[in-house]
VMD Tcl script that draws the C-alpha trace (Angstrom):
set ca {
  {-13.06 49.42 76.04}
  {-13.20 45.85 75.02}
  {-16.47 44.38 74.14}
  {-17.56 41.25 76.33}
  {-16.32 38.01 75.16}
  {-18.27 35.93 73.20}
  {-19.35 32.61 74.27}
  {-19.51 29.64 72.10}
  {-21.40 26.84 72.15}
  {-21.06 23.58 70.47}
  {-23.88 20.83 69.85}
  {-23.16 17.39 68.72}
  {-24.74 15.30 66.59}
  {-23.38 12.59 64.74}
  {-25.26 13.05 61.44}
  {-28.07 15.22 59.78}
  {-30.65 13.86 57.81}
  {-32.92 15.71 55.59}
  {-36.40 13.92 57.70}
  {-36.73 16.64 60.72}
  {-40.26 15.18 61.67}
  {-38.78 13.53 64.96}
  {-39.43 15.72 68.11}
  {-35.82 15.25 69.10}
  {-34.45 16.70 65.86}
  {-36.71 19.45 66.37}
  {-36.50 20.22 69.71}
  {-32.52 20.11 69.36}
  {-32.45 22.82 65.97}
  {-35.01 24.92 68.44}
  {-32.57 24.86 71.35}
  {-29.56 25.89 68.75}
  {-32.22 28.89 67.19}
  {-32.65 30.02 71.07}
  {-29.00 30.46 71.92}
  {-27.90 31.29 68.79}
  {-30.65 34.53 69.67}
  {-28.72 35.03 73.16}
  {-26.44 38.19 73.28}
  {-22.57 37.20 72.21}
  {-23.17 33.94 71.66}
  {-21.96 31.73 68.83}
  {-23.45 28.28 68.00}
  {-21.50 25.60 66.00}
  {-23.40 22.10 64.71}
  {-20.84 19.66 64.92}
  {-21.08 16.76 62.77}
  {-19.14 13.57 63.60}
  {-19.20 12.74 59.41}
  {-17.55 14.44 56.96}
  {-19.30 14.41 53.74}
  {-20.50 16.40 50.93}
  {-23.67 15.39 51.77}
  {-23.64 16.61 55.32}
  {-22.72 19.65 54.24}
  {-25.60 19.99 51.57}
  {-28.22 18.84 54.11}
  {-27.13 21.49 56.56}
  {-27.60 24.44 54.03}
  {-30.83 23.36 52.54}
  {-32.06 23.15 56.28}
  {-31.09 26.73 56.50}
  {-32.41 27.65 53.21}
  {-35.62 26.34 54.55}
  {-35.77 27.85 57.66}
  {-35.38 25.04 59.70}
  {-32.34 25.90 60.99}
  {-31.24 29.70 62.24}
  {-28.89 30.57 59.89}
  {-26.88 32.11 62.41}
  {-25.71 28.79 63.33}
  {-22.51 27.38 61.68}
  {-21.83 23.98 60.85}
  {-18.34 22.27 61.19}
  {-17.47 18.52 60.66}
  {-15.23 16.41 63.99}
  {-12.05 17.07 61.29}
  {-13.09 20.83 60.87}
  {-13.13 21.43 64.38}
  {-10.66 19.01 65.90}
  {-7.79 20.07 63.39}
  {-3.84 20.03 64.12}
  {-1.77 23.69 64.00}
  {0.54 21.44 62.10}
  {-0.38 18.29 59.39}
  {2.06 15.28 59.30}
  {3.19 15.35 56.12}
  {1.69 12.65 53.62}
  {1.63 11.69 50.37}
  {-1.87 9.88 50.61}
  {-4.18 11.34 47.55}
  {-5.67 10.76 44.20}
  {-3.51 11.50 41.37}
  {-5.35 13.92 39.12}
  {-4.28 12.62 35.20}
  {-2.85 14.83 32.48}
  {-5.23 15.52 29.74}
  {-4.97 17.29 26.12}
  {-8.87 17.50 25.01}
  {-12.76 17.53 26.80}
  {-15.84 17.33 25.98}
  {-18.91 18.76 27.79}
  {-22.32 18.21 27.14}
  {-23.98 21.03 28.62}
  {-27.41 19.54 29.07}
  {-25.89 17.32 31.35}
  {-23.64 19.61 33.16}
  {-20.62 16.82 32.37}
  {-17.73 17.04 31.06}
  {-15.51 14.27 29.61}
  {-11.45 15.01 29.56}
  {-9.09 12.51 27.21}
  {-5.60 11.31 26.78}
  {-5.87 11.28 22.77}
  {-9.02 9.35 21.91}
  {-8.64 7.52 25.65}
  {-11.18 9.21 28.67}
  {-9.17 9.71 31.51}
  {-11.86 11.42 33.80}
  {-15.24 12.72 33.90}
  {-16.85 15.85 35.98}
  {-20.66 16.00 36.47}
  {-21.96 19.19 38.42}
  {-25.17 19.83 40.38}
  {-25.94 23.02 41.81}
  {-26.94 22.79 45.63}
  {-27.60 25.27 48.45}
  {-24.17 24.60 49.47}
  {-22.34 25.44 46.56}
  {-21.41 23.58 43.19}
  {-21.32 19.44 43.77}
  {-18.62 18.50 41.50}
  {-18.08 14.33 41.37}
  {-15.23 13.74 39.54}
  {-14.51 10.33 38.17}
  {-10.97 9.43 37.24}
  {-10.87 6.64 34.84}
  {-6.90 5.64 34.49}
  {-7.03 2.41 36.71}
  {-9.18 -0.44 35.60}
  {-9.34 -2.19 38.64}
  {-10.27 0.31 40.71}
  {-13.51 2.87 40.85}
  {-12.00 6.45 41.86}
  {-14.28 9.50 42.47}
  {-13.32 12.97 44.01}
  {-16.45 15.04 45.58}
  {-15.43 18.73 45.37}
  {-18.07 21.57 47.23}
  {-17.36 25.33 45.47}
  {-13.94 23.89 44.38}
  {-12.88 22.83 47.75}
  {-12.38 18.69 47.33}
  {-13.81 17.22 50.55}
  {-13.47 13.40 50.12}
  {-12.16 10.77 47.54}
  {-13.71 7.24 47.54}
  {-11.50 4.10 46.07}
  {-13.59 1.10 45.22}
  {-11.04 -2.26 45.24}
  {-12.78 -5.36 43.73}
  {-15.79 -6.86 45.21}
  {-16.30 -4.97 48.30}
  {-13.51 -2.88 50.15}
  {-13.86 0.97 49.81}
  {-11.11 3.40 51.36}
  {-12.54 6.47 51.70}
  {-10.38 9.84 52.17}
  {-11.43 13.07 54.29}
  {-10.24 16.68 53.16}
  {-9.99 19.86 54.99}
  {-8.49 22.69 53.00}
  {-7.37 20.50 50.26}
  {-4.74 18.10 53.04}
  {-5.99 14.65 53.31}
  {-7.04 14.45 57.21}
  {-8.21 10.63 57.30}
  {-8.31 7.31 55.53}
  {-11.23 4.90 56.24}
  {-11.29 1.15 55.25}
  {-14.24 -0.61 55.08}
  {-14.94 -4.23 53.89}
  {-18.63 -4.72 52.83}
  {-19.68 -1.97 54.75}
  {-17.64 -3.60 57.85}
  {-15.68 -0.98 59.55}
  {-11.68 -2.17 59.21}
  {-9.49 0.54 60.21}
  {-9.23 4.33 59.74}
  {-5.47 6.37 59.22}
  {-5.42 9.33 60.79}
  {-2.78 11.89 59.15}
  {-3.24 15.03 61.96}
  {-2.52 12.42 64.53}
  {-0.06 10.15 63.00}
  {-1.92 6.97 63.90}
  {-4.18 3.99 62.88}
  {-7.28 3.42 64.97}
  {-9.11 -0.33 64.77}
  {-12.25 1.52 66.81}
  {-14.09 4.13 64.97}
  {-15.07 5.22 68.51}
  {-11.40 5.05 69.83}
  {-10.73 7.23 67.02}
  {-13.01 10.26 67.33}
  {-12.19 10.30 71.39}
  {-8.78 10.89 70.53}
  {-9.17 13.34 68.28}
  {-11.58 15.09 70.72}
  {-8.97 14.58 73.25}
  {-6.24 16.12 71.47}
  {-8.02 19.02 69.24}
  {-11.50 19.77 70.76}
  {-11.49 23.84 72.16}
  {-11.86 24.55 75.75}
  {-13.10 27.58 75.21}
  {-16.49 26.95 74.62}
  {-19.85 25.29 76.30}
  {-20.68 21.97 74.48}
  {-24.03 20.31 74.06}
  {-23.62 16.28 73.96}
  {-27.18 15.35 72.42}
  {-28.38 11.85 73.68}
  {-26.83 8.96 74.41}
  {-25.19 8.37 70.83}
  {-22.52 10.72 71.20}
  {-21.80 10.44 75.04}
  {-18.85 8.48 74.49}
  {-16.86 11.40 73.55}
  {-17.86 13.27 77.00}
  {-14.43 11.50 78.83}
  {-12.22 13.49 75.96}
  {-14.08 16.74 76.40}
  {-12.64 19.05 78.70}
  {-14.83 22.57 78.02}
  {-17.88 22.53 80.09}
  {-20.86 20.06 79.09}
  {-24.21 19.11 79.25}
  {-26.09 16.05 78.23}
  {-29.35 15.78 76.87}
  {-30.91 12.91 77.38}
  {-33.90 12.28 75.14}
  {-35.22 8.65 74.83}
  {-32.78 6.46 72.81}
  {-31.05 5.27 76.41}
  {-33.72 3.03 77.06}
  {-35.49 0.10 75.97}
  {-39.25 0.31 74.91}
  {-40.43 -1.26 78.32}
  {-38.27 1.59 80.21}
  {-35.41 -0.21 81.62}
  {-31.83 1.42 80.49}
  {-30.03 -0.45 77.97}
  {-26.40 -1.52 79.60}
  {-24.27 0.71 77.42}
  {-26.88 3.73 78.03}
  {-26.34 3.26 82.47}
  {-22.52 2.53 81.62}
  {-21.92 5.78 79.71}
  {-24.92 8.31 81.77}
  {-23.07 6.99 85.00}
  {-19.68 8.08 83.47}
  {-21.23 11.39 82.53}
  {-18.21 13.87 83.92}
  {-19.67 16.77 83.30}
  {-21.81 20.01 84.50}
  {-25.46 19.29 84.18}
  {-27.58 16.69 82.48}
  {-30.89 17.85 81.07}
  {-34.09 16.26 80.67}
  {-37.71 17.30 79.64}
  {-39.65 15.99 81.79}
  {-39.97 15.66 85.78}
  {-40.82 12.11 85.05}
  {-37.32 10.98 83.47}
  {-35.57 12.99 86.09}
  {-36.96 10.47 88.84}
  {-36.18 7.67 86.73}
  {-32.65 8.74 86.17}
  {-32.02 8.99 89.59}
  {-33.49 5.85 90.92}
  {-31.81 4.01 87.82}
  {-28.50 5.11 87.37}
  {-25.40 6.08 89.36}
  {-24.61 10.12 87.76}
  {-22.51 12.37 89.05}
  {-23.68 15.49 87.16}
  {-27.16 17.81 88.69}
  {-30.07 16.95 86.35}
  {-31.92 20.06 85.41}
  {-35.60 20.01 84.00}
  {-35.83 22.14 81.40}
  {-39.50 21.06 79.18}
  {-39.49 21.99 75.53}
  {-42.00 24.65 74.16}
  {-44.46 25.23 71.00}
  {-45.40 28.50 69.31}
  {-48.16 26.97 67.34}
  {-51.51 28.92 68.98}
  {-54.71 28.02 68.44}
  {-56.96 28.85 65.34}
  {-60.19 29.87 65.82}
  {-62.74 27.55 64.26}
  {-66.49 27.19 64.66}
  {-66.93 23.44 65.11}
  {-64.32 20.30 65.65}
  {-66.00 16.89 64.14}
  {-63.04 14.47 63.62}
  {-60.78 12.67 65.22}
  {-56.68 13.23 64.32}
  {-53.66 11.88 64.59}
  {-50.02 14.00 63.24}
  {-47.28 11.92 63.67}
  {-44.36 9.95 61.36}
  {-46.08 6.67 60.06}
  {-43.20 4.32 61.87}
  {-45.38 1.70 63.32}
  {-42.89 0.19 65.07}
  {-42.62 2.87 67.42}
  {-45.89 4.67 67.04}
  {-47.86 2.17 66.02}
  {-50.96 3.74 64.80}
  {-52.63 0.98 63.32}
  {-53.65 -0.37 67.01}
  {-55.83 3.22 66.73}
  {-57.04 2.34 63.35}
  {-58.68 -1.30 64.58}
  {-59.23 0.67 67.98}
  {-61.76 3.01 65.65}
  {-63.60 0.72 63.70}
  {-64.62 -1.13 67.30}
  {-66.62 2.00 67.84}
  {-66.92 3.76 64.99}
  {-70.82 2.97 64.35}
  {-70.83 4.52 67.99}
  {-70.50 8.08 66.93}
  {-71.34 8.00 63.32}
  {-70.42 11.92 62.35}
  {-66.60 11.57 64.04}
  {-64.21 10.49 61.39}
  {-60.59 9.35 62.05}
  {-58.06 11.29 59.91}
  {-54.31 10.74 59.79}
  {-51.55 13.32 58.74}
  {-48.02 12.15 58.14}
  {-45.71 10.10 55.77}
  {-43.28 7.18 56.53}
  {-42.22 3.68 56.20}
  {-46.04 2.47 57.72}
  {-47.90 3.99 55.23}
  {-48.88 1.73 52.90}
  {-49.58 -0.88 55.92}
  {-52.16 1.64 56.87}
  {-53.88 2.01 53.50}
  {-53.82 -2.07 53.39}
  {-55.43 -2.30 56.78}
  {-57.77 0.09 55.95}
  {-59.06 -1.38 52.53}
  {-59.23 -5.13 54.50}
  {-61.64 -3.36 56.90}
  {-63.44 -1.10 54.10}
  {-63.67 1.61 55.96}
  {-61.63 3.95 54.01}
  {-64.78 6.35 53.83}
  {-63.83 6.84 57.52}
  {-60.43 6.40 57.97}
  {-58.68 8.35 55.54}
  {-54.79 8.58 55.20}
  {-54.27 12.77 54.10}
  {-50.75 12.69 53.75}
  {-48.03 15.64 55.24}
  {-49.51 18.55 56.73}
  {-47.62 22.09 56.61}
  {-50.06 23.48 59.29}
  {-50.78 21.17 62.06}
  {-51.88 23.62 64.06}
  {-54.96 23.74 62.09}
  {-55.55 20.41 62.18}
  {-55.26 20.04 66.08}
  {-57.56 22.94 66.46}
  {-60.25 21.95 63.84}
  {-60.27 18.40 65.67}
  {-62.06 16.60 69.11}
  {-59.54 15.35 69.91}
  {-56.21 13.32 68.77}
  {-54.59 10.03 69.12}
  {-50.78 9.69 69.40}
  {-49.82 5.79 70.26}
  {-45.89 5.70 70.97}
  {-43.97 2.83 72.55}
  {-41.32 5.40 73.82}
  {-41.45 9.67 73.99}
  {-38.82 11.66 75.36}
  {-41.01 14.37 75.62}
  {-43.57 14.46 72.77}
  {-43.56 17.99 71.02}
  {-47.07 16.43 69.07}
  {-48.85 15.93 72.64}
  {-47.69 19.52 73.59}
  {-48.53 20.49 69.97}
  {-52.18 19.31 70.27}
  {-52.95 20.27 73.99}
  {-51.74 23.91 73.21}
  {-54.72 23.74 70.51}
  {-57.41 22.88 72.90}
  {-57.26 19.38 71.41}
  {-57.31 16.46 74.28}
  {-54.85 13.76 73.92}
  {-55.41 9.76 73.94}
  {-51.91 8.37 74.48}
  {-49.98 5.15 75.70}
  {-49.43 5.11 79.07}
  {-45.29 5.06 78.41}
  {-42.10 7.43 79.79}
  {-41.80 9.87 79.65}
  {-44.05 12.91 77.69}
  {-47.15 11.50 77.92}
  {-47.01 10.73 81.71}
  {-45.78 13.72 82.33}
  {-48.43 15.85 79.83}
  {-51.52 13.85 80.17}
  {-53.71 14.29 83.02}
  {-56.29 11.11 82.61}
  {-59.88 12.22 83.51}
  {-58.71 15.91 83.09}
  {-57.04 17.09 79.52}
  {-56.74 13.29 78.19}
  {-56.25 9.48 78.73}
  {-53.81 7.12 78.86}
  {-54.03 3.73 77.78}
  {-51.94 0.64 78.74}
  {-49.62 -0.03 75.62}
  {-51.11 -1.82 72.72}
  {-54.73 -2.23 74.65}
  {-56.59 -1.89 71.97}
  {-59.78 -2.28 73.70}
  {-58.38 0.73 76.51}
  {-58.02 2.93 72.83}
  {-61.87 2.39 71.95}
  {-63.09 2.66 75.70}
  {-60.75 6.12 75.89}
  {-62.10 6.90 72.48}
  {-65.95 6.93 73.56}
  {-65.15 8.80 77.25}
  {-63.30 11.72 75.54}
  {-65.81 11.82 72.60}
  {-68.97 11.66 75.15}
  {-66.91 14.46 77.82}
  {-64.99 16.36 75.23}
  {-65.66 19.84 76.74}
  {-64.85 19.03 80.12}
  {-61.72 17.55 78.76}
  {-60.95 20.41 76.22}
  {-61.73 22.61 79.44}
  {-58.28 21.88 81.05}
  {-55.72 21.62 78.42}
  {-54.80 25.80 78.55}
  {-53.74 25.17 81.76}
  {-52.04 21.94 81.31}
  {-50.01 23.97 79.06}
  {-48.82 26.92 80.94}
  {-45.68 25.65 81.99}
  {-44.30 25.23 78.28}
  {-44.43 28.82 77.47}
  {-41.56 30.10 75.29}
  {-40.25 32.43 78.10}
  {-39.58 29.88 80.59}
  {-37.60 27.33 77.66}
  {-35.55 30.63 77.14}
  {-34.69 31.97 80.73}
  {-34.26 28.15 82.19}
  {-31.58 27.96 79.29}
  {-30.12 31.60 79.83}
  {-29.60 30.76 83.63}
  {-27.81 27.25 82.20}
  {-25.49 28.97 80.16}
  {-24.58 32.39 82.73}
  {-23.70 29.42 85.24}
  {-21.25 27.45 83.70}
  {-19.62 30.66 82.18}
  {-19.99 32.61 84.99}
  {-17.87 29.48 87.61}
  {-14.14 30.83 87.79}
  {-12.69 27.61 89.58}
  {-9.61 28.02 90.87}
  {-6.95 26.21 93.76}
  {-4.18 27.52 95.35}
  {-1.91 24.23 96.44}
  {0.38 26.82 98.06}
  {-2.76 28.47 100.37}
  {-1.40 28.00 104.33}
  {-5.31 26.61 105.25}
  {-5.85 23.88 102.50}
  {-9.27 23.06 104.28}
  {-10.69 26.55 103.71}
  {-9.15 26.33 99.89}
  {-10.92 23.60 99.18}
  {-14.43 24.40 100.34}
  {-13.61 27.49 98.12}
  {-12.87 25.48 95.58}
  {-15.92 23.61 95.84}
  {-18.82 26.39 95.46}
  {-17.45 27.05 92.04}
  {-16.03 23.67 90.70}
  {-17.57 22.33 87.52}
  {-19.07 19.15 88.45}
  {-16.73 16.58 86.85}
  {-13.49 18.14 89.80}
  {-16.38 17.91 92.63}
  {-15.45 14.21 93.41}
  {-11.78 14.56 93.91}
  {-11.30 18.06 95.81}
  {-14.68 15.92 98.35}
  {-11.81 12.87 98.73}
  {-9.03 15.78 98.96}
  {-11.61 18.02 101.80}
  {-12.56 14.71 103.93}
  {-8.83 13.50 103.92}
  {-8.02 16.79 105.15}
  {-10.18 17.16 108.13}
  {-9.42 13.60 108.97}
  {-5.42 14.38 109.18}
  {-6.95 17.29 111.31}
  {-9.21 14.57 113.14}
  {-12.41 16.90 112.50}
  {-14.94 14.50 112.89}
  {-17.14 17.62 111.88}
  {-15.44 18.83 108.92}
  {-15.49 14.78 107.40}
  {-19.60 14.87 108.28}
  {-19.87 17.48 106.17}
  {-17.81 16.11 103.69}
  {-19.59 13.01 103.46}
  {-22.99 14.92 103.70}
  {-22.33 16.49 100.44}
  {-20.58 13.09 98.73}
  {-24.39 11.57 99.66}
  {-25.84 14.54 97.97}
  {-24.13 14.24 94.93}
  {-24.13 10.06 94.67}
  {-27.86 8.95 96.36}
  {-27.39 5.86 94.79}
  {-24.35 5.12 96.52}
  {-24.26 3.18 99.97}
  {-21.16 4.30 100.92}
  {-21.50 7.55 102.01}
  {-24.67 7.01 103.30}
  {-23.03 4.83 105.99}
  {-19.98 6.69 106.62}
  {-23.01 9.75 107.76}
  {-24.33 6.89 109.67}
  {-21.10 6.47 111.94}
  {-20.15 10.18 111.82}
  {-22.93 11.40 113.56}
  {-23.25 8.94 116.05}
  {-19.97 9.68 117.07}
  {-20.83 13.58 117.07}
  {-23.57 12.33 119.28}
  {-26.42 13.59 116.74}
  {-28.88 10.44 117.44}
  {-31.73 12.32 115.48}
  {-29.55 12.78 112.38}
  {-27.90 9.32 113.17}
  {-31.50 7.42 113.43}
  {-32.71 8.95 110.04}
  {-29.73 8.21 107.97}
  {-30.16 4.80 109.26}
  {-33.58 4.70 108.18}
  {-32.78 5.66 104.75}
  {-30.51 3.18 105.00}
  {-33.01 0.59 105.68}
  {-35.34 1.80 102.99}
  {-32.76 2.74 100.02}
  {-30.39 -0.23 100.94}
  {-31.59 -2.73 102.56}
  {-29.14 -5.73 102.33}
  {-26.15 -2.80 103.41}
  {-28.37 -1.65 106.39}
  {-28.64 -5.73 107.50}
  {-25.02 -6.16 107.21}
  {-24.64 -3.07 109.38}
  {-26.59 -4.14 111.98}
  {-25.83 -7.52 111.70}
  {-21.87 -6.22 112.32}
  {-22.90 -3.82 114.98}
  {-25.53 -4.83 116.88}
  {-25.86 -1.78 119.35}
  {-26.93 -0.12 115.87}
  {-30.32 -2.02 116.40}
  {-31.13 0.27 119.78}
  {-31.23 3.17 117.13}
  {-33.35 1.66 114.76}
  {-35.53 0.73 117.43}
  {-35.87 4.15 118.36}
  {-36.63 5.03 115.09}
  {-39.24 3.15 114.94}
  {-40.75 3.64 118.38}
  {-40.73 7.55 116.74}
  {-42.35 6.65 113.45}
}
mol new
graphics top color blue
foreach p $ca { graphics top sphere $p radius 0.5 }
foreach p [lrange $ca 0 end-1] q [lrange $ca 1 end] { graphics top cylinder $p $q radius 0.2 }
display resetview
């Protein structure tokens, strides 16, 4: 008997860097570790580049436990790869030699023509393999290196004059792409498995997508930054939307609402309850949006006393900018004279910190202590900690620290800390960059710290491992479990269609609605069209439309209770539409009337 199938999922990201201090990075490589755990299940990291260095990064993440190593990691040309290459001549002609040299305490090795060097090889072991850079020497006015990974070349880069570089991808040894670029400016990219030239880098990876990507699996599009290529995907898809689709004052950026609203797939997931009713009063989506929090295994350490204040965090003051906390502290610092203010982390805003510290001279107080490998000790050996941020997804640090006992003093900002921190109860939050708020919060949390360290286990009940995994589970058994199916030939269309419609991935939903309320209006079933539109409603309440066709519908099925409270939602959700409305049909207004006279 055949085993079950296996079910394959695929999560996006455009690149992999070798910082995984973010909470989104982390939360994403937990996610992976969780399904890659699931029973028959493979997980793929897709990486829009294709680079050596991609490649590397991936396998020292593994190496360091950072990543499951049960996941596998393919580039957009690995996966999205023709049955059949157009043939091409496009490559780096490898020069004849008749003598080398190697110097073996540099792991290079020189080849000649005669007396003449022709091309050099220097090789650096990596978790990935032998990095062989390969230098070839024969053209003067151009800089040619090959990057070869365990033998395998992977991509060539040509240097012409001053500032254009044409860069060549390789899978299996067959040159897959040509990119131009001109001072870094993106000019134009070949493409040899399609037999085109793209002028949009974008343009370029949606047809590939379009043409190449598997059906056969479930695919993860992670944030905003990669939702472009949702139109081109036609497997089943989710997207995750972090925080990078908004600006820091919480309105969406254009191109964020453009592409979320475009979102044709199954489900879009958020991690907080908070974003979820921004998302719908913001933007226009078609897909469900499931909340589905992250989780933390870091448990608390037992320790006899807390004395100090903490922060754990990336130093990018931009974003988290901790240096309001630092001026915030020395406004009350003389206030509780045995609480110092200690910060963990490393970034960009570090030596900032260590300049605003020595102008105050308080570095006997506010001390800079660099990485941490065990925050969890640090959260549970302190009062309580401060995490500023102009923007949080979800804030794995805030979950991090309540889990620990440790009360949080946060910006009042979408969408973890609203959504994490109680004020009065397990923390504060402060109105951003109130630096005054930060000092006032400082002294209340200091003054009340065991009622406040009282209520963060239960603050942090809902963010237990077991619910992140079954919420998932339940996610994935849903899309793969929906056989969709439509039988043009069925004799009762109408019935085949609201069959159709109880298992129909999300993105089909739309059209087989238009298809079902055409239907029952050839049929003139004012009933069947109600229903129809009552479900069109449901899946666009940000659209007036429908909401006004259920406005006519069930007056005319002589429903005035249903009629009066769509118009009332009207009224409230659209009020311009509902004043046209009336304006057009004034016996409308005896409804409203009523409506009111209920209220």
């Amino acid at each position: 008997m055949p085993g079950a199938a296996k079910t394959r999922i695929v999560c996006i990201l455009p690149r992999l860097g070798k910082n995984v201090g973010g909470g989104k990075i982390k939360a994403m490589f937990r996610r992976m570790a969780l399904l890659a755990d699931r029973e028959d299940t493979d997980v793929t990291l897709l990486n829009i580049q294709h680079t050596c260095r991609q490649k590397i990064t991936f396998a020292e993440l593994v190496a360091k436990g950072i990543l499951d190593k049960r996941v596998s990691h393919q580039s957009i040309y690995e996966m999205c790869r023709p049955d059949q290459m157009v043939q091409t001549h496009i490559g780096v002609k490898i020069p004849t030699w008749d003598n080398r040299k190697t110097k073996s305490e540099l792991n290079t090795t020189t080849y000649f023509q005669g007396k003449t060097p022709v091309m050099q090889d220097a090789v650096e072991a990596t978790p990935a393999g032998d990095l062989m850079l390969r230098r070839v020497m024969t053209d003067p006015n151009r800089d040619i290196r090959l990057k070869y990974l365990d033998g395998d070349l992977v991509e060539s880069r040509v240097r012409i004059g001053d500032g254009v570089i044409k860069k060549t991808a390789y899978v299996d040894g067959t040159p897959r792409a040509k990119t131009t670029r001109d001072n870094k400016l993106f000019v134009r990219v070949e493409d040899f498995g399609l037999g085109m030239t793209f002028r949009n880098e974008a343009m370029h990876h949606r047809a590939l997508v379009e043409r190449f990507f598997p059906d056969d699996c479930v695919v993860f599009v992670d944030g905003i930054t990669t939702a472009y290529l949702s139109p081109a995907i036609r497997a089943p898809k989710i997207l995750f939307l972090h925080a990078d689709h908004r600006r820091p004052n919480g309105t969406i950026l254009s191109r964020s609402r453009a592409r979320i609203d475009a979102f044709d797939g199954d489900a879009i997931v958020t991690a907080t309850h908070v974003q979820k009713k921004r998302l719908e009063a913001d933007t226009r989506h078609a897909a469900p949006i499931r909340v589905i929090p992250h989780y933390t295994t870091m448990t608390r350490r037992k320790v006899e006393t807390r004395s100090h204040i903490c922060t754990v965090s990336r130093l990018d003051l931009k974003g988290k900018p901790i240096h309001h906390c630092v001026e915030a502290f020395m406004r009350v610092m003389h206030l509780i004279p045995s609480c110092n203010y200690l910060i963990y982390g490393g970034g960009v805003g570090q030596a900032r910190l260590q300049q605003l510290i020595d102008h105050h001279k308080c570095g006997d107080r506010v001390i800079l202590m660099g990485q941490t490998s065990d925050p969890a000790a640090v959260f549970s050996s302190s009062l309580f900690s401060l995490a500023p941020t102009m923007t949080e997804g979800f804030g794995l640090a805030l979950l991090e620290s309540l889990t620990c006992g440790c009360p949080v003093i946060s910006y009042d900002v979408d969408y973890g800390p609203r959504e994490l921190i109680r004020p009065r109860h397990n923390g504060e939050l402060v109105t951003p960059g109130d630096i005054d708020g930060i000092a006032q919060a400082i002294l209340k949390v200091h003054t009340h710290h065991d009622h406040y360290a009282a209520a963060c286990p239960d603050s942090v009940q809902p963010y237990s491992f077991e619910v992140y995994k079954s919420r998932y589970y339940d996610l994935i058994d849903d899309l793969q479990g929906r056989a969709f199916g439509f039988d043009i030939m069925a004799p009762d269309l109408v019935l085949e269609t609201e069959h159709a419609l109880q298992t129909a991935p999300q993105r089909y939903k739309d059209q087989l609605l238009g298809l079902y309320i055409r239907l029952c209006e050839q049929r003139r079933d004012l009933g069947g069209m109600y229903k129809g539109f009552q479900q069109m409603l449901a899946q666009h309440p940000n659209d007036h439309r429908p909401l006004v066709r259920c406005v006519w519908l069930s007056r005319r099925l002589a429903r005035p209770k249903e009629c009066r409270a769509y118009l009332a939602r009207l009224a409230d959700r659209f009020p311009q539409e509902h004043a046209r409305l009336v304006t057009r049909n004034p016996d409308l207004l005896e409804l409203a009337d009523a409506a009111d006279s209920l209220g």
